[in-house]
C-alpha angles and dihedrals in degrees: 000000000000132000130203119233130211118147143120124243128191097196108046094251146077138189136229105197140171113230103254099044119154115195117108104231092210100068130101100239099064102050089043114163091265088050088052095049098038081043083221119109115186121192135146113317089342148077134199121210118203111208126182098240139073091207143043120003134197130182151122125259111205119188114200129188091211149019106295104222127198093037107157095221090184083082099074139051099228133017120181129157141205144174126232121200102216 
């Protein structure tokens, strides 16, 4: 399942969240060094994605069921993965 993206941000990040997430995104504890540089932040029922612009962002959102195998990650500048518990 795949979603396009098209949207402005003011802060260089976006989540993707399930409805009843409960980490605070303030805390310390979310946005952690490793989450800044990987520009991925996990915590519990949410993810933070860190991007490299203030303005407009496209992409594309895939949802797998599974492991995608064969992927030629030489094709991108940056791959970085995380689970959400929905």
């Amino acid at each position: 399942m795949t979603h396009e993206l098209n949207f402005s941000t003011q802060f260089r990040q976006f989540y993707i969240a399930d409805k009843g997430y409960l980490q605070d995104t303030g805390n310390e504890g979310f946005w952690t060094i490793d989450a800044v540089d990987a520009h991925l932040a996990v915590g519990k029922g949410i993810l933070g994605v860190g991007i490299g612009c203030y303005g407009p962002f496209k992409g594309v959102l895939s949802i797998l069921a599974s492991k995608r195998n064969g992927i030629d990650y030489n094709r991108y500048d940056h791959v970085v993965e995380g689970g959400l518990d929905v």
